[in-house]
Backbone as CSV, one residue per row, in Angstrom:
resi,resn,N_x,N_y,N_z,CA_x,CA_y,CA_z,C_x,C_y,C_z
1,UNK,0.835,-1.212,0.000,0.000,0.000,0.000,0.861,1.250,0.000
2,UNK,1.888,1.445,1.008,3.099,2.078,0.868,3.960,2.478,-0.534
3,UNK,3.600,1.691,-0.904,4.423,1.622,-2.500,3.605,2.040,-3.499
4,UNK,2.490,1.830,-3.529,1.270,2.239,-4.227,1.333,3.762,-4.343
5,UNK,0.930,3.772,-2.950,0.768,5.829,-2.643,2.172,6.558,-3.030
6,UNK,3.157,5.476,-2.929,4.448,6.457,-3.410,4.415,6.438,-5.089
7,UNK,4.072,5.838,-5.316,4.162,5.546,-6.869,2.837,6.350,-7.658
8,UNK,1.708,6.866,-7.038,0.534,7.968,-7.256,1.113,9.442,-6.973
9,UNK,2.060,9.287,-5.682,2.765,11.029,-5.186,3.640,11.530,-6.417
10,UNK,4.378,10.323,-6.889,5.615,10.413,-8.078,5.074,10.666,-8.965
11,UNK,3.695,9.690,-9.875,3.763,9.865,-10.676,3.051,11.366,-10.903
12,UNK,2.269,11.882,-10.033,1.489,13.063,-9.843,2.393,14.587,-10.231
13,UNK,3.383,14.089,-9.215,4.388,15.090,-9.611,5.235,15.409,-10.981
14,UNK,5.213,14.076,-11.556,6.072,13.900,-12.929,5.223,14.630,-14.051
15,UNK,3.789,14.120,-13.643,2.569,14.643,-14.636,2.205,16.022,-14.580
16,UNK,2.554,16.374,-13.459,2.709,18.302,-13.315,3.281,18.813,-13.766
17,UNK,5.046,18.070,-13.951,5.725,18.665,-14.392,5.957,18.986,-15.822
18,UNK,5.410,17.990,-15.887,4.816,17.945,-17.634,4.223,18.869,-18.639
19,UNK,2.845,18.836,-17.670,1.620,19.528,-18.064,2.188,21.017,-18.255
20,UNK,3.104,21.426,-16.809,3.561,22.827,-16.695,4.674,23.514,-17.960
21,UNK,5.393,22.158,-18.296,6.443,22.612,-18.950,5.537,23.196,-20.585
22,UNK,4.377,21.866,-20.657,3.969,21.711,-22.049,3.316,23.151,-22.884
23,UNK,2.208,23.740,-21.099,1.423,24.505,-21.478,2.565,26.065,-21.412
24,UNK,3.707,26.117,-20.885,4.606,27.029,-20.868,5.124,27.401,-22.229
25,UNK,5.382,25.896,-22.935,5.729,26.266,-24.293,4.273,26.297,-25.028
26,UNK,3.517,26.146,-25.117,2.137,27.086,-25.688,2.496,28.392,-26.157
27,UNK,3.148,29.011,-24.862,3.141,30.483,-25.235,2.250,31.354,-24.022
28,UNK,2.066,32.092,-24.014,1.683,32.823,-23.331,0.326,33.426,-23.664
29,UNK,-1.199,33.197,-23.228,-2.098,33.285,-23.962,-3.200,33.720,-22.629
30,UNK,-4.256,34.695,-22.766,-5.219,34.769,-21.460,-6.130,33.557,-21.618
31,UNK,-6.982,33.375,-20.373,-7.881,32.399,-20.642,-9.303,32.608,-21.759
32,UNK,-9.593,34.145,-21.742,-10.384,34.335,-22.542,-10.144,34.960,-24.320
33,UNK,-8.621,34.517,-24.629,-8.122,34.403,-25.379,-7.944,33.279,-26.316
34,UNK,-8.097,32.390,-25.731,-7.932,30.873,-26.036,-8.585,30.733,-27.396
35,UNK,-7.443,29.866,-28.214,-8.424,29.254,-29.600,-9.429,27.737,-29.362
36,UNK,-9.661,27.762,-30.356,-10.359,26.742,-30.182,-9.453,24.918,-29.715
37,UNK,-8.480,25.409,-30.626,-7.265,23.882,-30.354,-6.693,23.963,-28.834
38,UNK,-6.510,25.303,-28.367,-5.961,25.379,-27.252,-6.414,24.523,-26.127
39,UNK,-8.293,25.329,-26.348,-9.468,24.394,-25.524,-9.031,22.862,-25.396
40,UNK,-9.274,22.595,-26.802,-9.292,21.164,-26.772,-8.260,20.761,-26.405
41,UNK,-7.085,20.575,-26.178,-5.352,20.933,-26.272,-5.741,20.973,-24.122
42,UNK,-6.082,21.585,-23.749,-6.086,22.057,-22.415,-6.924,20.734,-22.096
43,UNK,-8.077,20.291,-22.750,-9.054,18.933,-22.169,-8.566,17.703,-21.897
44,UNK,-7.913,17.495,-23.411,-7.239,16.206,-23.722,-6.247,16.038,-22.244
45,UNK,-5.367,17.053,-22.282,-3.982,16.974,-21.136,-4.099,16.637,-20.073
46,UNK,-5.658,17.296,-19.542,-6.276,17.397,-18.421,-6.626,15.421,-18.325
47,UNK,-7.042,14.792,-19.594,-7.964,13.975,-19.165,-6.824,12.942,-18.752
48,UNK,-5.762,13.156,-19.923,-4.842,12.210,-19.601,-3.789,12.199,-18.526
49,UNK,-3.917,13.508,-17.625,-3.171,12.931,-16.418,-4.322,12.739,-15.313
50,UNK,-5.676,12.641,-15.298,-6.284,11.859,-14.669,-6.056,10.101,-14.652
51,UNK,-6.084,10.129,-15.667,-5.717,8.512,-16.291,-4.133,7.772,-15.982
52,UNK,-3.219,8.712,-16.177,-1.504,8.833,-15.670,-1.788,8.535,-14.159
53,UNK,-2.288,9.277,-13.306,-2.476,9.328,-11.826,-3.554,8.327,-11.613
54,UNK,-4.231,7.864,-12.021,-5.045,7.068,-11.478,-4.672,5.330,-12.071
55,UNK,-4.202,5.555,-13.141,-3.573,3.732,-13.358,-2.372,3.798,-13.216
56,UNK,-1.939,3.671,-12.086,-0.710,2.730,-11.809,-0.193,1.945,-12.899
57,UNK,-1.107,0.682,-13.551,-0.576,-0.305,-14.091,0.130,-0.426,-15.258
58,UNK,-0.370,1.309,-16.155,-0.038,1.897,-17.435,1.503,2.288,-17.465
59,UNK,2.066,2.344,-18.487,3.391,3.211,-18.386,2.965,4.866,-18.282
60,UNK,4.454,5.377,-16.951,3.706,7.077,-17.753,4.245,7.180,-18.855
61,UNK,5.225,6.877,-19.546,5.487,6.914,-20.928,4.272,7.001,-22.017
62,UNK,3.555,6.437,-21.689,2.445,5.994,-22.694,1.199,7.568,-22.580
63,UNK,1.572,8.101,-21.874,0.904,9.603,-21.221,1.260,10.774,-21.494
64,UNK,2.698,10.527,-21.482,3.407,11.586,-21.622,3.693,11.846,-23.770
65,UNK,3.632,10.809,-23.804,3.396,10.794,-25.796,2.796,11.308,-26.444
66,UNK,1.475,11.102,-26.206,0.685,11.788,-26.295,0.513,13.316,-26.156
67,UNK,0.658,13.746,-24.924,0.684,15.200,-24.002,1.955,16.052,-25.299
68,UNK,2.934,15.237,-25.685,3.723,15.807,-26.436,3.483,16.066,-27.805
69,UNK,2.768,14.999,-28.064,1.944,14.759,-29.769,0.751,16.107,-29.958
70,UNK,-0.084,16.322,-28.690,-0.550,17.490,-28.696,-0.047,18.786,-28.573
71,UNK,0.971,18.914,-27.964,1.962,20.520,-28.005,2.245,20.441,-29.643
72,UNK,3.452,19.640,-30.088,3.806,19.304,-31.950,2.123,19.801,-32.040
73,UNK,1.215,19.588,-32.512,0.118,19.905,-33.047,-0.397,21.377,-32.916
74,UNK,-0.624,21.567,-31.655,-0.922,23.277,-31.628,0.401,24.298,-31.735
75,UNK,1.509,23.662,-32.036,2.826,24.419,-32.126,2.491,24.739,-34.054
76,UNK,1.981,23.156,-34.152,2.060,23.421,-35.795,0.617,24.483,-36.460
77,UNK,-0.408,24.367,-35.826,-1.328,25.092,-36.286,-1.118,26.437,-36.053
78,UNK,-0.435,26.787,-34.882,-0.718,28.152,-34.945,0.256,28.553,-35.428
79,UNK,1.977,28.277,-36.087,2.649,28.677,-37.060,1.493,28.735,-38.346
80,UNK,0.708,27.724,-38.812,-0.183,27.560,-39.567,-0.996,28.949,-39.927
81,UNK,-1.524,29.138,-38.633,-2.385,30.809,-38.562,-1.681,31.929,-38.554
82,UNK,-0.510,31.470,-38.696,0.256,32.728,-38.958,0.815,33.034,-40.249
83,UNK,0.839,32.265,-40.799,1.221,31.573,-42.321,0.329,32.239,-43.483
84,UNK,-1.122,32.024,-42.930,-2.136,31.500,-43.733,-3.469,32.137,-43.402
85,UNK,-3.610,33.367,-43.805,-4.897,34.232,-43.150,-6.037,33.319,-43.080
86,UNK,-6.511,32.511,-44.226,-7.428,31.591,-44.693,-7.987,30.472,-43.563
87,UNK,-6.729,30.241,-43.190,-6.822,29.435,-41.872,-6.844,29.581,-40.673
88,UNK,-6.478,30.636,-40.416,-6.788,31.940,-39.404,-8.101,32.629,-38.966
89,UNK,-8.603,32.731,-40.376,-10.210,33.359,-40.180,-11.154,32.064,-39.966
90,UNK,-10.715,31.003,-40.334,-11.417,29.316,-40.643,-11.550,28.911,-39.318
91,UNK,-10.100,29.106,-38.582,-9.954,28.477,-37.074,-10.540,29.111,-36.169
92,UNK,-10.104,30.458,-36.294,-9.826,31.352,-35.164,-11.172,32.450,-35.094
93,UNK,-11.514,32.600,-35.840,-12.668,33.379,-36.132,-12.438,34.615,-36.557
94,UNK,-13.482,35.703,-36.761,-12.880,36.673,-37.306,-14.058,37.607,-36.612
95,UNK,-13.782,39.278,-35.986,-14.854,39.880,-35.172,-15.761,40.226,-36.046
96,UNK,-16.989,40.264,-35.628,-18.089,40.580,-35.595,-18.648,41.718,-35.199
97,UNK,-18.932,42.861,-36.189,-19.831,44.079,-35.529,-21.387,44.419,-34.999
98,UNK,-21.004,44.204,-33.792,-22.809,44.274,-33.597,-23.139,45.478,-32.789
99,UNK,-22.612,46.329,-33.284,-23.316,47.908,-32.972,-21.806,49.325,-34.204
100,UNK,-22.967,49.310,-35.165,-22.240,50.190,-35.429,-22.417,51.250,-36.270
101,UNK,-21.894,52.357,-35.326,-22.302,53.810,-35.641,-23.774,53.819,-34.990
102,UNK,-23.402,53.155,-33.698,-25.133,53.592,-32.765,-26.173,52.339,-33.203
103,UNK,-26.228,51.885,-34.507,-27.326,51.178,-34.830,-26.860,49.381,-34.558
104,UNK,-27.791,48.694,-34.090,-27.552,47.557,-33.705,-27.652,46.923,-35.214
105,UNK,-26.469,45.696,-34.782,-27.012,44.504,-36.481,-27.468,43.283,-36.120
106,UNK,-28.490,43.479,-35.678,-29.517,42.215,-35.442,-29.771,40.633,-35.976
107,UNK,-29.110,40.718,-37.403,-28.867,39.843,-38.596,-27.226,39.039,-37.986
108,UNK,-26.581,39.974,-38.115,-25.279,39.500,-37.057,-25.322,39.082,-35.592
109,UNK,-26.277,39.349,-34.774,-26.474,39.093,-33.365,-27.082,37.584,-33.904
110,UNK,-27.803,37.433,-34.531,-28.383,35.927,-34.866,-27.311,34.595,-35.579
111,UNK,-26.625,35.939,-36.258,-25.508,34.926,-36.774,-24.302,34.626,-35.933
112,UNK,-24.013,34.948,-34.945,-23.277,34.698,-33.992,-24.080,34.060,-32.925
113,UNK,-25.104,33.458,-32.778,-26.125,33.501,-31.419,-25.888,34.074,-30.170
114,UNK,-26.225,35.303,-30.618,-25.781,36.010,-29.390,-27.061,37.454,-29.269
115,UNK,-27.470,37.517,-28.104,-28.320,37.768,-27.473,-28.687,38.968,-26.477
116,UNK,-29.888,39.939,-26.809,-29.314,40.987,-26.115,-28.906,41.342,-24.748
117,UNK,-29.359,39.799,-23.963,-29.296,39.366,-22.577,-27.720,39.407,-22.490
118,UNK,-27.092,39.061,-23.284,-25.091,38.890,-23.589,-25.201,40.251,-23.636
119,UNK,-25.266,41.010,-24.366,-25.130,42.295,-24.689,-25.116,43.280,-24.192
120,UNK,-26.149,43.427,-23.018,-26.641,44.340,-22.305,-25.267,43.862,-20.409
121,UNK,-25.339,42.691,-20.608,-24.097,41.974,-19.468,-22.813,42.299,-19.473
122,UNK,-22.274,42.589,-21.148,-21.062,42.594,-21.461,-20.660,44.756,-21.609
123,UNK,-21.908,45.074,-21.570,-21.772,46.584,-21.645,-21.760,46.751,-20.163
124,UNK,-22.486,46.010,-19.308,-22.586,46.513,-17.736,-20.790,46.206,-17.357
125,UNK,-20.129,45.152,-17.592,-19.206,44.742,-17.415,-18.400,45.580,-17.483
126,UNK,-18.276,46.619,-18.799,-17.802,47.640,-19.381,-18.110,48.755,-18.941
127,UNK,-18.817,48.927,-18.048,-18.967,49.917,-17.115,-19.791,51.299,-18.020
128,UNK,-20.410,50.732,-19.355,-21.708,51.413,-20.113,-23.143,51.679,-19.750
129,UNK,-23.334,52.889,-19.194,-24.632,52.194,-18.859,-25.353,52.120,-19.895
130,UNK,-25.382,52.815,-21.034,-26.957,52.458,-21.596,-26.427,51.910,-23.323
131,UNK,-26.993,51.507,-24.215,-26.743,50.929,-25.690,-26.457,52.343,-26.128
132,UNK,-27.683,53.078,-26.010,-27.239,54.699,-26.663,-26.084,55.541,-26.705
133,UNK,-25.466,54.814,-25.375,-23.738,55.645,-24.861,-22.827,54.898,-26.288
134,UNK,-22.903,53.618,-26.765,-22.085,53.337,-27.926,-22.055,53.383,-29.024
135,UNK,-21.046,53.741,-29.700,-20.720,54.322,-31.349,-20.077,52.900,-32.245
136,UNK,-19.477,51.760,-31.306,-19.263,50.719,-32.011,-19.342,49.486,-30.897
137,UNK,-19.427,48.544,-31.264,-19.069,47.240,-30.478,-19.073,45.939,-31.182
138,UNK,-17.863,45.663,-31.074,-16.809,44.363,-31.963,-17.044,43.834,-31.028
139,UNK,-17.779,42.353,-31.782,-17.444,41.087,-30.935,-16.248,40.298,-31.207
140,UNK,-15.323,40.130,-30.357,-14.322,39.258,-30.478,-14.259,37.954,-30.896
141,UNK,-13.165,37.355,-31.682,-12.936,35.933,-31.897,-13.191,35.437,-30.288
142,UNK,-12.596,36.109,-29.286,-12.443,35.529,-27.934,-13.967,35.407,-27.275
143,UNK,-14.990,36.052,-27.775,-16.240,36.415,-27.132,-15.953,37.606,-26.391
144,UNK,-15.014,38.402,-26.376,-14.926,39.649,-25.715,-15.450,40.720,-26.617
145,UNK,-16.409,41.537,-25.796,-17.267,42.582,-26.646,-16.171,43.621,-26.555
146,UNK,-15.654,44.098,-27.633,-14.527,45.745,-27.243,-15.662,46.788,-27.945
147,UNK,-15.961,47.649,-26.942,-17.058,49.190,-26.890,-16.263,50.180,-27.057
148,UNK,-16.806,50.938,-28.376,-16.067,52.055,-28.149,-17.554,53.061,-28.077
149,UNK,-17.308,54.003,-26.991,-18.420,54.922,-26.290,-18.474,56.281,-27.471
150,UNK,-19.560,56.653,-27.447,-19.393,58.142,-28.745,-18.702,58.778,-27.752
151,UNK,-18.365,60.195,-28.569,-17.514,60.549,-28.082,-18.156,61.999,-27.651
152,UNK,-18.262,62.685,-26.784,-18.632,64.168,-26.724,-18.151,65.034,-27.567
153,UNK,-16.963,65.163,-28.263,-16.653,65.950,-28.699,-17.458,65.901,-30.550
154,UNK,-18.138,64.838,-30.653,-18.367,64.238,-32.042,-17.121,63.824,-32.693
155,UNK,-16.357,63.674,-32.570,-15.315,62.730,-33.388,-15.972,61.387,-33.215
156,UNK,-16.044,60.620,-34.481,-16.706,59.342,-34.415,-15.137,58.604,-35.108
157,UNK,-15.406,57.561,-35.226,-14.775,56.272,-35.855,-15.152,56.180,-37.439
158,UNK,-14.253,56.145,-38.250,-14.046,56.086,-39.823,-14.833,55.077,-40.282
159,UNK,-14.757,53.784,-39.467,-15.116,52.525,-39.411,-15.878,51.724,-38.710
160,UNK,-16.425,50.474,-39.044,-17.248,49.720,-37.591,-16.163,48.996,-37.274
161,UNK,-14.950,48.728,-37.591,-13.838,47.967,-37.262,-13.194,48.737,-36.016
162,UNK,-13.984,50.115,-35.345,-13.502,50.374,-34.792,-12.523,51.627,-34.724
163,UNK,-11.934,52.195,-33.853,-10.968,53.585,-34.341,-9.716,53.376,-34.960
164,UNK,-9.541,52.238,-34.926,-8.166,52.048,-36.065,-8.659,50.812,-36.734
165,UNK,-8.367,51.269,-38.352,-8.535,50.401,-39.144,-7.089,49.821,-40.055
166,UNK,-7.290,48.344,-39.992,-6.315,47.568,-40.001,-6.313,47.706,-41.362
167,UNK,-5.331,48.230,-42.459,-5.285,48.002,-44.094,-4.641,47.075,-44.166
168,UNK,-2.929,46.490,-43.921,-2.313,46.049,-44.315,-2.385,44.998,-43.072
169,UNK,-1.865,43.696,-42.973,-1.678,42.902,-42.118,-1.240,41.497,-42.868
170,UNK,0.460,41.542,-42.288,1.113,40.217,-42.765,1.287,40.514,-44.519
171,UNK,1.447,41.396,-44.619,1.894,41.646,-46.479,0.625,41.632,-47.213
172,UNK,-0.718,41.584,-46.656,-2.140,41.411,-47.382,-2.937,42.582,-47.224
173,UNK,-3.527,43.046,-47.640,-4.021,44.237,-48.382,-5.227,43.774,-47.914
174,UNK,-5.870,44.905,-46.719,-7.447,44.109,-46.196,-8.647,44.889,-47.180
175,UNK,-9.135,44.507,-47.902,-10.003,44.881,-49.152,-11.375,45.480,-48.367
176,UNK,-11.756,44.388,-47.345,-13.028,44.818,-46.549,-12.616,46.160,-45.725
177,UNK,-11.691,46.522,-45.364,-11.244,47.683,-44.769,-11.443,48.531,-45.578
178,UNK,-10.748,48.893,-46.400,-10.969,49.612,-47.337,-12.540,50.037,-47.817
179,UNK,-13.165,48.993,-48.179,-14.617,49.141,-48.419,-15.145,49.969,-47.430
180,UNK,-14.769,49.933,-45.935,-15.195,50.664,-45.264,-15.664,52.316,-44.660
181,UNK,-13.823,52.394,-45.860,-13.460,53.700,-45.588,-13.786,54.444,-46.806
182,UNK,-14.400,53.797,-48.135,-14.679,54.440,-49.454,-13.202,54.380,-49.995
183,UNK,-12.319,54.041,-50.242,-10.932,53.583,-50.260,-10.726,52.672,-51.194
184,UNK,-9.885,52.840,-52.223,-9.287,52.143,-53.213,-8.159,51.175,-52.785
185,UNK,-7.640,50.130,-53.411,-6.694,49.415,-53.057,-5.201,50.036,-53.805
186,UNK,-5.596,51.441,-55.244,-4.832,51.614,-55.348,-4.419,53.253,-54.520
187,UNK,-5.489,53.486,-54.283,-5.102,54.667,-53.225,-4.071,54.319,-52.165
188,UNK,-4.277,53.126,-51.516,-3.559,53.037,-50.625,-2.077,52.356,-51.150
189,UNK,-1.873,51.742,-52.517,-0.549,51.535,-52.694,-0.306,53.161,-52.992
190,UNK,-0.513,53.652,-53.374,-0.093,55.535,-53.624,0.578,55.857,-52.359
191,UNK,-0.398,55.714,-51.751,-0.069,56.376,-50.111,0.936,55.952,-49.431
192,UNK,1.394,54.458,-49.718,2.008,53.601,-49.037,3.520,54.311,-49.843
193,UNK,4.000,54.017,-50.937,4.499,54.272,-51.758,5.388,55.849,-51.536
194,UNK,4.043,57.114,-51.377,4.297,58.359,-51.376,4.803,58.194,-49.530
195,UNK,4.803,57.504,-48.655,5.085,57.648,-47.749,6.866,56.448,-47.244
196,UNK,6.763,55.879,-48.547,8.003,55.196,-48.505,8.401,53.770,-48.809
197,UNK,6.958,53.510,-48.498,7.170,52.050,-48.714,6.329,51.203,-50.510
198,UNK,7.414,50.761,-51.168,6.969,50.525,-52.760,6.062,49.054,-52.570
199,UNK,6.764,48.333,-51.708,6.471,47.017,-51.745,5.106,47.008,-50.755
200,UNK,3.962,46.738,-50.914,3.206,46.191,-49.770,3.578,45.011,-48.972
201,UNK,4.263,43.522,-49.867,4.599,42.629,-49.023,5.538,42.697,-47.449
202,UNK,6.336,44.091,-47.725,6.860,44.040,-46.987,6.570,44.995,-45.682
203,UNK,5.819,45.090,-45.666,4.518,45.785,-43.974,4.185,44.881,-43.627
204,UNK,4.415,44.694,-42.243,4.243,43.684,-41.040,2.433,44.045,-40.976
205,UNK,2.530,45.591,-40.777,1.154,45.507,-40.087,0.923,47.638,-40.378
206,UNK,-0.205,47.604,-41.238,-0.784,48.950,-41.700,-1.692,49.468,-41.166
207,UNK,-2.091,50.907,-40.169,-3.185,51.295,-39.947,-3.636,52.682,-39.829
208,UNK,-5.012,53.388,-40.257,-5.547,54.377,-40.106,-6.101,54.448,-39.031
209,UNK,-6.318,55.963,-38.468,-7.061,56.011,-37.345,-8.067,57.590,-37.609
210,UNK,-9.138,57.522,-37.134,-9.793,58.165,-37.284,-9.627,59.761,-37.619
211,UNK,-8.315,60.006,-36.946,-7.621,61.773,-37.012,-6.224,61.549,-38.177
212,UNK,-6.552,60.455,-38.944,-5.757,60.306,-40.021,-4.732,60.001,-39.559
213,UNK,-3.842,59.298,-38.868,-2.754,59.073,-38.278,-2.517,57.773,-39.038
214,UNK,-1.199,57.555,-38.925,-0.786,56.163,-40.167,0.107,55.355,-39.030
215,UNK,-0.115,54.492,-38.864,0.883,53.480,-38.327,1.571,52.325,-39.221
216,UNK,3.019,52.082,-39.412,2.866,51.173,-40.427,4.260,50.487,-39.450
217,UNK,4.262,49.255,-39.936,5.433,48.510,-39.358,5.789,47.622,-40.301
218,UNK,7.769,46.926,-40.578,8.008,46.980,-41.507,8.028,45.533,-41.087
219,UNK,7.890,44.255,-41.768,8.341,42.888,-41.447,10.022,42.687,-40.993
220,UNK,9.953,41.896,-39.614,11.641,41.912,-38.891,12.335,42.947,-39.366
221,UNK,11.702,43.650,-39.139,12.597,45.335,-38.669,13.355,45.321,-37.680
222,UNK,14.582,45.417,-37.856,15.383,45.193,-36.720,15.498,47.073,-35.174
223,UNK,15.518,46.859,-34.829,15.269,47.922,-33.525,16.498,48.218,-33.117
């Protein structure tokens, strides 16, 4: 019995150490951040050191294979989503506007199933009191509602994407952005161009903001 309980304390500890090292190399991620593989990725790990700690009779080898076969996997997908917008918007989701410029999109609240009971929870959360106080609200891939409040002064947002709109991201040219702003795709190689940069591939990451401000960043730009 002695030997038993030492051999449940050990293996308990081995399986911690595991779990800790595995989800460390994940990366660094909030809980309400999480993709969808992560979830599953976090279940699986979970189930199998129940199973590690509770059969003795198994190898932990046979536990720990696995636990590793799943890190290789979400190591490889999310290089994947980084790769591959396609698979990015497929996996990961892509936000959702369900208030914008004041008016709710009801058609989108259905297509997300989401509810004004969510809605009205996630603005209290946000410390909004009323729907009328907001000028936009993006639902997150994460389920996090981001509110942006009108503004007193009337400065509004260019966009329902919010006060900065993303053009360029990862060398790709966001077309729906643009649409947003009444914006050409060759206006913005002009702009890009007249401001320095010829190549689009080579912008990490492009953006407007409502008082016309340009942010652009160059791919491994060294600092």
């Amino acid at each position: 019995m002695d030997l038993e309980v030492g051999t449940i304390i050990f293996r308990t500890i081995l399986t911690y150490a595991v779990i800790v090292i595995i989800f460390r190399l994940m990366g660094k991620r909030e809980i309400g951040e999480l993709s969808l593989l992560d979830i599953v990725v976090f279940i699986m790990v979970a189930e199998m050191a129940v199973f590690t700690i509770e059969d003795t009779n198994n190898k932990i080898l046979h536990a720990i294979i696995p636990m590793v076969t799943l890190l290789l996997i979400q190591k490889f997908t999310a290089w994947l989503s980084l790769k591959n917008r396609v698979f990015r918007d497929w996996f990961e989701g892509k936000p959702s506007v369900i208030i914008s410029r004041g008016k709710i999109d009801e058609h989108e609240m259905r297509k997300q199933r989401y509810n004004f009971n969510d809605l009205m929870q996630q603005l209290r959360e946000n410390g909004t009191k009323s729907i009328q106080d907001v000028e936009f609200a993006i639902l997150e891939s994460s389920g996090k509602l981001s509110i942006f409040e009108k503004s007193s002064s009337g400065d509004n947002a260019i966009s329902p994407d919010g006060y900065v709109v993303p053009l360029v991201i990862d060398g790709r040219v966001q077309k729906g952005s643009l649409q947003n702003i009444n914006k050409s795709e060759d206006w913005l190689l002009a702009q890009l161009k007249h401001k320095g940069y010829p190549s689009v591939k080579e912008i990490s990451f492009c953006s407007l903001d409502s008082k016309n401000q340009w942010f652009i960043d160059k791919k491994d730009e060294k600092k």
